[in-house]
C-alpha positions, 0 to 999 in steps of 0.5 A, spaced: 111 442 643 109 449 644 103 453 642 104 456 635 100 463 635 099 466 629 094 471 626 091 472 618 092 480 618 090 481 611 088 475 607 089 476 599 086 470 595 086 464 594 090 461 589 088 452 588 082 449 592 083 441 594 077 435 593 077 435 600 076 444 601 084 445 603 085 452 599 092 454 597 091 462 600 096 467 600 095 471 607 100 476 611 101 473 617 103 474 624 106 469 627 107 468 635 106 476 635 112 477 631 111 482 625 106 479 619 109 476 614 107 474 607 105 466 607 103 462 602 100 455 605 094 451 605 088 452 610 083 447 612 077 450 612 075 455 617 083 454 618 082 450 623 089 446 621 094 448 616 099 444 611 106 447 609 108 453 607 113 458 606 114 465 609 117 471 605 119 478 607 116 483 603 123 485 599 123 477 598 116 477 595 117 481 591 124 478 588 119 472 587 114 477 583 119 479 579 122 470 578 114 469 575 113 475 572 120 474 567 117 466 566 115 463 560 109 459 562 105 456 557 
């Protein structure tokens, strides 16, 4: 399996943090020296391990603002 390269270029926030101190973060990440992109995923501390995640584009991102700010969320 090849080595996954990746570098947190600027970190937003965090969204959930798990019992086991997993947080749900969003970063904009590059990865394997590609141009960053925006990434929402879980991190195990020091993120020394991730989970799943998506990636977006910066035009994807905020398409998915858009979705969640037109929502009806009680």
């Amino acid at each position: 399996m090849a080595e996954l390269k990746y570098e947190i270029t600027e970190s937003f926030g965090a969204i959930s943090e798990s019992p086991k101190g997993w947080k749900k973060e969003v970063n904009l990440i590059s990865w394997n020296g590609r141009t960053p992109r925006y990434d929402i995923r879980d991190w195990a501390p020091n993120h020394e391990k991730m989970g799943k995640g998506v990636t977006c584009s910066k035009e994807e991102l905020k398409a998915l603002r858009d979705i969640l700010n037109g929502m009806e969320l009680d």
